[in-house]
PATORSE-999702 format. One record per residue: x, y, z of N, C-alpha, C, CB in turn. Coordinates in Angstrom, 2 decimals, padded with zeros to 5 digits, always signed. Each point is the difference from the previous one (the first is absolute). Glycine has a CB too. Example, Ala and Ser with C-alpha at 12.3 -4.5 7.8 and 13.67 -1.06 7.14 Angstrom:
2
n.x +013.19, n.y -005.69, n.z +007.80, ca.x -000.89, ca.y +001.19, ca.z +000.00, c.x +000.90, c.y +001.20, c.z +000.00, cb.x -001.89, cb.y -001.17, cb.z +001.25
n.x +001.54, n.y +002.22, n.z -001.97, ca.x +000.82, ca.y +001.19, ca.z +000.06, c.x -000.77, c.y +001.09, c.z +000.73, cb.x +001.18, cb.y -000.63, cb.z -002.15
end
This chain:
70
n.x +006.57, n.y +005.57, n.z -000.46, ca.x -000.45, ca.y -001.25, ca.z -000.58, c.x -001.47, c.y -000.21, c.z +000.32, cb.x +002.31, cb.y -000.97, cb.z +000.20
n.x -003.11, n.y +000.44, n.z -001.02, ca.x -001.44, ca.y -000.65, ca.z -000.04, c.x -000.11, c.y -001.04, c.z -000.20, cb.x -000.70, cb.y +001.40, cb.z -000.54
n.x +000.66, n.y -001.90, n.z +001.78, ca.x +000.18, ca.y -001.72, ca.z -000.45, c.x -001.39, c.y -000.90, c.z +000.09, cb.x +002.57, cb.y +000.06, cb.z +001.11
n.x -003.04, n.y +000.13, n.z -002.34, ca.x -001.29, ca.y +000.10, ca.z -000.54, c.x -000.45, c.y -001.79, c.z -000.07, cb.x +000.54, cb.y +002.72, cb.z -001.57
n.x -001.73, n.y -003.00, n.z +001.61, ca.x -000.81, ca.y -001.25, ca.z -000.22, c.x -001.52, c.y +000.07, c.z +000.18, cb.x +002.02, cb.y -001.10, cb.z +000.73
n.x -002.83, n.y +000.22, n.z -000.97, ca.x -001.52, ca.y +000.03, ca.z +000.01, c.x -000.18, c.y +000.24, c.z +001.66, cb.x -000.62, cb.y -001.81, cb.z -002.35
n.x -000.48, n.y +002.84, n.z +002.48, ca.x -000.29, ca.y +000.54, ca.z +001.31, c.x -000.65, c.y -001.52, c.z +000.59, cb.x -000.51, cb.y +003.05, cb.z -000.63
n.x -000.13, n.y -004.09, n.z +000.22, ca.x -000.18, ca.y -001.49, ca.z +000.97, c.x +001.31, c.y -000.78, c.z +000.10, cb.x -002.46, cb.y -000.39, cb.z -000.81
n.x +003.81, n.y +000.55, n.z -000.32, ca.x +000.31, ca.y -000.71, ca.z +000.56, c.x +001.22, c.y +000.48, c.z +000.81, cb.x -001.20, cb.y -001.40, cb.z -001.51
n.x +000.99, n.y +002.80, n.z +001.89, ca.x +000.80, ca.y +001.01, ca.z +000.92, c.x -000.41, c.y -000.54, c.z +001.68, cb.x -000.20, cb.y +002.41, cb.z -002.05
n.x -001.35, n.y -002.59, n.z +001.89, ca.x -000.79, ca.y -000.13, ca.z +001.16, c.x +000.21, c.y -001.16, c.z +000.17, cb.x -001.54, cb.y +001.49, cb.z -000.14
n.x +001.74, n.y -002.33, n.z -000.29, ca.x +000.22, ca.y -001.81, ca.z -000.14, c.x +001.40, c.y +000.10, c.z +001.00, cb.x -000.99, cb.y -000.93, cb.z -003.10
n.x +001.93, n.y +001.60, n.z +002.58, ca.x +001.37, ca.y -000.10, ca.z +000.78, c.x +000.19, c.y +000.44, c.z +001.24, cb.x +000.74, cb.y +000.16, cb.z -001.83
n.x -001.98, n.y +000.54, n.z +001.79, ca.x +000.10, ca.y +001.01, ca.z +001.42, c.x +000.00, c.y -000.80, c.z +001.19, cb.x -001.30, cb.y +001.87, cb.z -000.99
n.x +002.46, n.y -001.51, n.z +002.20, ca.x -000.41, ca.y -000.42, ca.z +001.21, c.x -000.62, c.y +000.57, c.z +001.15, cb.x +001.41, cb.y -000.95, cb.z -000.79
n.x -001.95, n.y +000.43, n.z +001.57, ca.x -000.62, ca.y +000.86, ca.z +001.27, c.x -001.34, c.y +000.50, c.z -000.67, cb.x +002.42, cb.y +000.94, cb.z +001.26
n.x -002.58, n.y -000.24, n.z -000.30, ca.x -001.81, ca.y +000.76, ca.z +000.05, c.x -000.17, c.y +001.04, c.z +000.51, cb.x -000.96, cb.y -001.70, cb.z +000.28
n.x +001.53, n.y +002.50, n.z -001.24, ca.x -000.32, ca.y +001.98, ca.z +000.22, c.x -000.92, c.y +000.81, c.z -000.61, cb.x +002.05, cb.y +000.11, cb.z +000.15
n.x -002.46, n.y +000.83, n.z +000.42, ca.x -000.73, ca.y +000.82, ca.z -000.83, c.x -000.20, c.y -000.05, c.z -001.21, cb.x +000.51, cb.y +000.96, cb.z +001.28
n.x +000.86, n.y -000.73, n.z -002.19, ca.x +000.32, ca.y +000.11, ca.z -001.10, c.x -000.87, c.y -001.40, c.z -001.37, cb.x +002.51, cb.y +001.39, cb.z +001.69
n.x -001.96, n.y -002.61, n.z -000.63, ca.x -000.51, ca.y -001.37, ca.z -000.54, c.x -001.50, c.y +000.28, c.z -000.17, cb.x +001.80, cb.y -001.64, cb.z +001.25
n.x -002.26, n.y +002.40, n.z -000.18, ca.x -001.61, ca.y -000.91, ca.z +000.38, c.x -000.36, c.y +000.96, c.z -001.57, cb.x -000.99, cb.y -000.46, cb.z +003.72
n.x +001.20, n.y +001.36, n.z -003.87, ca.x -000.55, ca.y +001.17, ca.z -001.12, c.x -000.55, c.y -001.06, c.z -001.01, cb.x +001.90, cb.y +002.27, cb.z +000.22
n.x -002.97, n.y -001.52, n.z -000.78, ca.x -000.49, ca.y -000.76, ca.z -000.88, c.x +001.16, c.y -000.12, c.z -001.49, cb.x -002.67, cb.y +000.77, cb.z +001.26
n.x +001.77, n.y -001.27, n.z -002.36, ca.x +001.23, ca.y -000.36, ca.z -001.20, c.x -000.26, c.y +001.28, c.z -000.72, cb.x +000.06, cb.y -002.87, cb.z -000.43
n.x -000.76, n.y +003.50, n.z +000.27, ca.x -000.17, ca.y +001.25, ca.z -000.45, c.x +001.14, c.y +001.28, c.z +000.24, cb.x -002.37, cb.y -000.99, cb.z +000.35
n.x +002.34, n.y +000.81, n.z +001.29, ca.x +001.21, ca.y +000.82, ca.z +000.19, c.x +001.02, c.y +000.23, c.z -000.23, cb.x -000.75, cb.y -000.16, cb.z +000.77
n.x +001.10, n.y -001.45, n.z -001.04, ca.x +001.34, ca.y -000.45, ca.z -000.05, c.x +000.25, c.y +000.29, c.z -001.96, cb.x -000.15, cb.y -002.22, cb.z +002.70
n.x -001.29, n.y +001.78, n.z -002.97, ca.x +000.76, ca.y +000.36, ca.z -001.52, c.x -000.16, c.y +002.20, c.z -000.36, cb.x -001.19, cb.y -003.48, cb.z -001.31
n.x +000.72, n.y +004.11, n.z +002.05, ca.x -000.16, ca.y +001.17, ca.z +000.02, c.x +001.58, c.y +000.20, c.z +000.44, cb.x -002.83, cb.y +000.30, cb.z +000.43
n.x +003.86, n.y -000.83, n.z +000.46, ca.x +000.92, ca.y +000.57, ca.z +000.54, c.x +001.32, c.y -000.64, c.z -001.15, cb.x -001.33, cb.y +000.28, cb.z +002.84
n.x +001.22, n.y -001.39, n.z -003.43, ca.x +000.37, ca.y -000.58, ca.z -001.14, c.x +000.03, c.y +001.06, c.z -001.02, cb.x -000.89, cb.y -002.17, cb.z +000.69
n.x +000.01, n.y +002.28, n.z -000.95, ca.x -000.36, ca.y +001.30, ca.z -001.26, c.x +000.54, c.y +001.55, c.z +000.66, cb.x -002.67, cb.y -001.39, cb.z -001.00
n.x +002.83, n.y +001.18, n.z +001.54, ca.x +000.52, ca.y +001.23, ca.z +000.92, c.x +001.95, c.y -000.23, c.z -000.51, cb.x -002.46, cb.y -000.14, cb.z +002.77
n.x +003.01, n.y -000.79, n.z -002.24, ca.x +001.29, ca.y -000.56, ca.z +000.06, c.x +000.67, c.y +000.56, c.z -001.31, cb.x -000.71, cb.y -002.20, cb.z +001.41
n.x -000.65, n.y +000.90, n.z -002.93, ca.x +000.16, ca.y +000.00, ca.z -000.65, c.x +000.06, c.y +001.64, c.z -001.10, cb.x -000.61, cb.y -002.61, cb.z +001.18
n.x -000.02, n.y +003.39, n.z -000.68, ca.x -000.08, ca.y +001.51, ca.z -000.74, c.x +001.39, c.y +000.73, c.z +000.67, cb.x -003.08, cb.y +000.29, cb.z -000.19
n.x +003.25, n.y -000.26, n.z +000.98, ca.x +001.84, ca.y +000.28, ca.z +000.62, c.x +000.73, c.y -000.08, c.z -000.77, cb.x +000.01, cb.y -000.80, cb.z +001.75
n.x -000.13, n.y -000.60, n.z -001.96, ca.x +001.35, ca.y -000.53, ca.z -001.09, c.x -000.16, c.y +000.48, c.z -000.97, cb.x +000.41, cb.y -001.91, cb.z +000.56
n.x -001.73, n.y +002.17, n.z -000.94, ca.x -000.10, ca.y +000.36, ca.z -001.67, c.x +000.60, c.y +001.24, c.z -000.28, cb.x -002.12, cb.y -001.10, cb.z -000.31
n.x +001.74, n.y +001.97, n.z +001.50, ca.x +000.73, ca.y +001.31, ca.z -000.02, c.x +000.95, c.y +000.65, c.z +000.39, cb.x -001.35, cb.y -000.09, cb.z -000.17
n.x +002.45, n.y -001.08, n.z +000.69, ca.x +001.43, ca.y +000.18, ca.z +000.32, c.x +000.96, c.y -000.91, c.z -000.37, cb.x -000.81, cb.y +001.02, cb.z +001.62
n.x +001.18, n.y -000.72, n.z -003.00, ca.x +001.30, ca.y -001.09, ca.z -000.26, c.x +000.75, c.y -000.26, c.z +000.94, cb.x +000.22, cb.y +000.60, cb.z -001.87
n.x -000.04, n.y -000.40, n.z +003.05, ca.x +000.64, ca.y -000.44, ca.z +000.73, c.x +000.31, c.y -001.45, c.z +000.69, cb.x -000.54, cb.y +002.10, cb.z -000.18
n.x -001.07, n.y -002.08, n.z +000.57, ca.x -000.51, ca.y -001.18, ca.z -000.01, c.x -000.03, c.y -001.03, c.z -001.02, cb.x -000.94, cb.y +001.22, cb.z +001.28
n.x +001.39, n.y -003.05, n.z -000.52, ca.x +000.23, ca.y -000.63, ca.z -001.05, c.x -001.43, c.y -001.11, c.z +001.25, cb.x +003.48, cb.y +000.64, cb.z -001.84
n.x -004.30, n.y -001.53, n.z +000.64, ca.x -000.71, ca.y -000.68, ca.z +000.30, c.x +000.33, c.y -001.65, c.z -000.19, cb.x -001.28, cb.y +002.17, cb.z -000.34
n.x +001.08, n.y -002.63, n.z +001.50, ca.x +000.71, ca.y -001.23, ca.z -000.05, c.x -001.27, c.y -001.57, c.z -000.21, cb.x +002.26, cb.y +001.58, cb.z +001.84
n.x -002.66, n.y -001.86, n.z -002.74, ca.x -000.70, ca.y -001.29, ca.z +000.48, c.x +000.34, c.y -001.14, c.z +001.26, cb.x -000.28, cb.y +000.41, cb.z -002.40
n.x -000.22, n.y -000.03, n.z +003.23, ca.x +000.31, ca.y -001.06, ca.z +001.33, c.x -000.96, c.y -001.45, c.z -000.72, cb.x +000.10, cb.y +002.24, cb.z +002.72
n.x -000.51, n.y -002.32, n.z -003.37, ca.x -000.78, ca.y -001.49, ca.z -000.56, c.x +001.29, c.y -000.76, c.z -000.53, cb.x -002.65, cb.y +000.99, cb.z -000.97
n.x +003.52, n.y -000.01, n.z +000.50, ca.x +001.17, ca.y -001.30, ca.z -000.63, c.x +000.78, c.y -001.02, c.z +001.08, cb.x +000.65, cb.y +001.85, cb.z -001.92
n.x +000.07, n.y -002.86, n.z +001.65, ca.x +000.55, ca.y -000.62, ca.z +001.03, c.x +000.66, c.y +001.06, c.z +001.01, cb.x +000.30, cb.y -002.07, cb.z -001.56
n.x -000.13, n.y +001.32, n.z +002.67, ca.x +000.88, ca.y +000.55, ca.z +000.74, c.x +001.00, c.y +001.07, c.z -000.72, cb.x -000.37, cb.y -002.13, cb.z +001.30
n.x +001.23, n.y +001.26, n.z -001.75, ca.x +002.01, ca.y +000.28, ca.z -000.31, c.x -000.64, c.y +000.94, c.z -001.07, cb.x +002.13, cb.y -002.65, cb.z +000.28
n.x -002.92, n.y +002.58, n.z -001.45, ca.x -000.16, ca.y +001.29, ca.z -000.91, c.x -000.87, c.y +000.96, c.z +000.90, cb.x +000.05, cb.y -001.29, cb.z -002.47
n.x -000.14, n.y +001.56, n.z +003.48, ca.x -000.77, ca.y +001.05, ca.z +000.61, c.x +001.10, c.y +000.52, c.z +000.51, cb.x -002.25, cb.y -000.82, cb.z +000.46
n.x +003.16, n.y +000.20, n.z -000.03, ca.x +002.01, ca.y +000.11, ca.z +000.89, c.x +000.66, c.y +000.57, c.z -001.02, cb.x +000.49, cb.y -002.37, cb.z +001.45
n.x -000.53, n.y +002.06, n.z -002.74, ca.x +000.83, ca.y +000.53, ca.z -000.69, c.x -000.42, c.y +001.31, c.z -000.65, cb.x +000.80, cb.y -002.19, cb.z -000.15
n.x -001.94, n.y +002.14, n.z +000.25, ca.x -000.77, ca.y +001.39, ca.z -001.00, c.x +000.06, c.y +001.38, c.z +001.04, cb.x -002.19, cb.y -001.76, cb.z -001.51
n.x +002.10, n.y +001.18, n.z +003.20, ca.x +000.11, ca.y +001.17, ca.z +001.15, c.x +001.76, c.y +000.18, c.z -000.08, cb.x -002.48, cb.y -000.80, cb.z +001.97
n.x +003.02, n.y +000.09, n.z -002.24, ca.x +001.81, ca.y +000.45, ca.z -000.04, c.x -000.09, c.y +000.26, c.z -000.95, cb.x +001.41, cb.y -001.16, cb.z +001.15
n.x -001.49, n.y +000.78, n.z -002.82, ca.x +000.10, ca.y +001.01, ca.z -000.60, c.x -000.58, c.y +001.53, c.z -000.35, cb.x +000.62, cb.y -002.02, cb.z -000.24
n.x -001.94, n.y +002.10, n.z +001.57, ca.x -000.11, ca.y +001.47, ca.z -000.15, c.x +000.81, c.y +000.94, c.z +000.84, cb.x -002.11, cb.y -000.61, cb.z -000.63
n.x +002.25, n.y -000.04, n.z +002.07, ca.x +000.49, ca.y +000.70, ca.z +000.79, c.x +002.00, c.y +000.21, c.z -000.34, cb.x -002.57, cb.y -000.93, cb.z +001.73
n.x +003.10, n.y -000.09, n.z -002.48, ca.x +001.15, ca.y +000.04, ca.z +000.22, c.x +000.70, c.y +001.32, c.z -000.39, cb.x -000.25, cb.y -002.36, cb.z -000.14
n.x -000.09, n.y +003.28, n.z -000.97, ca.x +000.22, ca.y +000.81, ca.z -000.82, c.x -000.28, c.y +000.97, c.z +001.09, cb.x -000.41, cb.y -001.04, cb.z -002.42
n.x -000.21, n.y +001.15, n.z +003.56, ca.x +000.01, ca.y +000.99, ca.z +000.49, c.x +000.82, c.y +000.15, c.z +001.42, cb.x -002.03, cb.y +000.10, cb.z -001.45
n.x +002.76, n.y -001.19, n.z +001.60, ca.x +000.25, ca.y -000.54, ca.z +001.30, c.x +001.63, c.y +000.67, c.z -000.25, cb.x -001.94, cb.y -002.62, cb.z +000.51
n.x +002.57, n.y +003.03, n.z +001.32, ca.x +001.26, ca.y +000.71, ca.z -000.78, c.x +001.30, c.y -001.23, c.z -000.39, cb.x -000.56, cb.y +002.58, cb.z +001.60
end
């Protein structure tokens, strides 16, 4: 799963203060674009908008994972 949204408002949610955070926004959208070319090249991968409410972000991660679950 890629549980995808705008790289500020990824950083917006973020808690604490790691390495990772301090990175500039550049990085973060370089590792985004990174994520995002994965998926492109493995149907496997399903991409999830984390911007939607909550419960449609709940239902879109169970309906990817359920199909694979035993």
């Amino acid at each position: 799963l890629l549980l995808d949204c705008a790289v500020e408002r990824g950083l917006a949610r973020a808690t604490g203060d790691d390495r990772m955070q301090r990175e500039r926004l550049e990085f973060h959208r370089r590792v985004q674009r990174g994520f995002h070319h994965l998926a492109a090249s493995d149907r496997s991968w399903v991409t999830i908008d984390t911007e939607a409410p909550v419960e449609e972000v709940a239902l879109a991660i169970r309906a990817a994972i359920e199909p694979i679950l035993p």
